[in-house]
N, C-alpha and C positions, 0 to 999 in steps of 0.2 A: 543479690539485689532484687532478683524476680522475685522470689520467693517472699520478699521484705514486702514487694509492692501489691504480691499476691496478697498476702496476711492482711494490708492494710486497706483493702478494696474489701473485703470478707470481712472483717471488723467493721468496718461502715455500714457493711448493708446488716450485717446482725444488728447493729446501734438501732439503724432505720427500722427493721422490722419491731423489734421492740420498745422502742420508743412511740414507735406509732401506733402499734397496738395497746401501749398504756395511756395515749392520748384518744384513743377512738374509747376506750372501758371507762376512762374519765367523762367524756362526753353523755354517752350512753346513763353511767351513774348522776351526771348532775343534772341531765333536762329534765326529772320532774322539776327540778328547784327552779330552771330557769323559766319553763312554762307555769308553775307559780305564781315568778317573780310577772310575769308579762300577764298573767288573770291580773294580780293585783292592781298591776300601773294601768291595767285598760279601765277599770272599771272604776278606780281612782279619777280617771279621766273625765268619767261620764256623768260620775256624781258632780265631780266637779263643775261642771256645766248648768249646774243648777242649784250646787246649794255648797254653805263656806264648809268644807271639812278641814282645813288649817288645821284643828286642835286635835283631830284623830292619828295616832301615832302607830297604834297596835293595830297592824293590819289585818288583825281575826275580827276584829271590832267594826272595819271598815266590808270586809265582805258580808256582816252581817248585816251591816245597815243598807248592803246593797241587797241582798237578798229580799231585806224586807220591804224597799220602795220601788227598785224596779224588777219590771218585768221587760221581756224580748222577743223580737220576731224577726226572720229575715223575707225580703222580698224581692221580687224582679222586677225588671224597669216598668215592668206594665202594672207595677202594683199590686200583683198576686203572690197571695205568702206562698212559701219555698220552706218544706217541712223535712225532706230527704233531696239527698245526691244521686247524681243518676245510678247508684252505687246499691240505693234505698238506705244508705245509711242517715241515721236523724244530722240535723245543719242545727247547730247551737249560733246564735248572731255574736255571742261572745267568744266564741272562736274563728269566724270570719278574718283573714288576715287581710286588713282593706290596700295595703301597700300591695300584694302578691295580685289583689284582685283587679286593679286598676289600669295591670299592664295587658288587661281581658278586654275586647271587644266591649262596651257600654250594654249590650244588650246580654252577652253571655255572664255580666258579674251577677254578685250574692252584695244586696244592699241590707244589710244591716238597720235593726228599728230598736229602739230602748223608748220603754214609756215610764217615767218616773211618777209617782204617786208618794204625797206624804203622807196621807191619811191609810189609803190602804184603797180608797173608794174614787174610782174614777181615774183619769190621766191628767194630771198637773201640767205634764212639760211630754213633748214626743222631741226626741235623742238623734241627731243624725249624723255620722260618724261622713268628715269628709277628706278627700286626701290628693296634693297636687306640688306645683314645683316652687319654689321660693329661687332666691338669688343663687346659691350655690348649692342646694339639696333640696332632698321633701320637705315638705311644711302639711301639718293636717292642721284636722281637728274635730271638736263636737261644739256640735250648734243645737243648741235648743228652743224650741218652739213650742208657747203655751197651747191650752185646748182651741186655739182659732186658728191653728196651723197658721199662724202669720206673723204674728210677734214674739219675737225674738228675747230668751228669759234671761240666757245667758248663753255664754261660750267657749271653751278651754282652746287654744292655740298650744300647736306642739311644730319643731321645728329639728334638723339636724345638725346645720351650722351656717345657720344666717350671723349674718356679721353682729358680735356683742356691742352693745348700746343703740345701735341702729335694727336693724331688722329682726334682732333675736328678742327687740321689745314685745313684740307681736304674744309672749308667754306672761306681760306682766299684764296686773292686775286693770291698770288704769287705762289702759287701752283698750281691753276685752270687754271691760264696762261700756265702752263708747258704745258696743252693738245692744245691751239690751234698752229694751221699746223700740228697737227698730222694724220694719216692716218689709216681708219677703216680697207681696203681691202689692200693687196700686190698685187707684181705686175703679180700674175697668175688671179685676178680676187678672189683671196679669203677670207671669212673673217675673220681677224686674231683680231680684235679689239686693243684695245691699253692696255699695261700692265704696269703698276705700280711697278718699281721696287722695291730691299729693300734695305731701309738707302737711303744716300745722299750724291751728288757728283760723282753720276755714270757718269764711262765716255762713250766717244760712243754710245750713244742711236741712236738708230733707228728712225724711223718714226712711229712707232708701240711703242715706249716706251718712259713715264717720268719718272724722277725721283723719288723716292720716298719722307718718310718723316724719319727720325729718331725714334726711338721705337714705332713707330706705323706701325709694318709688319700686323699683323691681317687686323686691318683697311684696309691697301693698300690691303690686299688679295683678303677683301668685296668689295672692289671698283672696282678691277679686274674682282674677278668675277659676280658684278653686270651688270657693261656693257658688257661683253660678253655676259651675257645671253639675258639682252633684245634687243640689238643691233642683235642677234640673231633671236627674235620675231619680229624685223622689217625688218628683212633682205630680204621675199618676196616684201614687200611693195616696198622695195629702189629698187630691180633689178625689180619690173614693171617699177615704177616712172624711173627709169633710159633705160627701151626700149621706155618709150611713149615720151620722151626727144629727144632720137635718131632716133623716126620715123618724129618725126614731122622736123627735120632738113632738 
């Protein structure tokens, strides 16, 4: 019986070592495909934010046309671009993980800028990737703001598992519409960010408010206070980018 129970404890750990080892050579063999898969769905993301890609399927088609309209930078809260880590290695904004970076001190993250251009000439939309808590997980997103850093062109919502029909609406279409021509700053010059209100069918909105959703106040709360807060953390960056605008006129 020892000898049984021996063999069987010895059998295990050989399973365990081998099996782990062809789950770790698995790993190792498929993260290019997974880092990839996570270039394409970011930048998926951020086109999205400004223009209908619906009908783009082939996703070589889709880095191409990212290629060709935006470009990127990343910065620090103060609004100075961030070119190397303190490593001196180059910082790609498209590799910035903004979930990993968020759990950083406000002043120690890497903020992320995408400037989208159709023509080729000039910035269309400046891109700001933002990231915060919903009802029961994360909830991002990108917000896009035309050349007057203030109005809002468009938005992409992304979420982990807000409740479906209720808060996980926050990724459809007719709700994300609600933020464009909205407005970051008033009109003293300050920033008030845009507020989501509660329920549906509010009248009178502002330029500073959509609508909300129906039993998802929590959500809307997240989403509130997501963008304020990063919108916030870009806020040096927009009022440089908005003097070096005004000098050069």
């Amino acid at each position: 019986m020892r000898q049984s129970n021996l063999y069987v404890i010895l059998f295990a750990i050989a399973l365990t070592i081998v099996f782990g080892g062809a789950l770790s050579l698995a790993s190792v063999g498929l993260k290019p495909l997974q880092d990839k898969q996570v270039e394409i769905d970011t930048k998926k993301k951020i086109l999205g934010a400004v223009m209908d890609i619906s009908t783009i399927e082939d996703p070589n088609e889709l880095l191409a046309l990212y290629d060709q309209k935006v470009s990127s930078m990343v910065v620090d809260i103060n609004g100075n671009e961030v070119t190397e880590d303190k490593d001196g290695k180059p910082i790609v904004a498209e590799k910035v993980n903004i979930q990993r970076n968020s759990k950083f001190p406000p002043e120690e993250r890497l903020y992320p800028v995408f400037m989208f251009s159709e023509s080729g000439q000039g910035v269309d939309s400046y891109i700001f990737p933002t990231f915060g808590s919903g009802l029961w997980d994360w909830i991002s997103s990108f917000i896009a703001l035309g050349p007057d850093l203030n109005t809002v062109k468009g938005i992409a919502f992304d979420h982990k598992s807000e409740t479906p029909g209720l808060g996980a609406r926050i990724t459809e279409e007719t709700v994300q519409n609600r933020y464009i021509g909205k407005e970051i700053f008033n009109d003293q010059g300050e920033l008030v960010s845009i507020k989501m209100l509660k329920g549906e069918g509010n009248q009178g909105l502002t330029e500073h408010q959509v609508d909300g959703m129906s039993g998802a106040t929590i959500t809307g709360k997240g989403v509130n206070a997501m963008l304020e807060n990063y919108l916030g953390h870009y806020k040096s960056f927009i009022e440089k980018r908005k003097t070096q605008k005004t000098a050069s006129l």
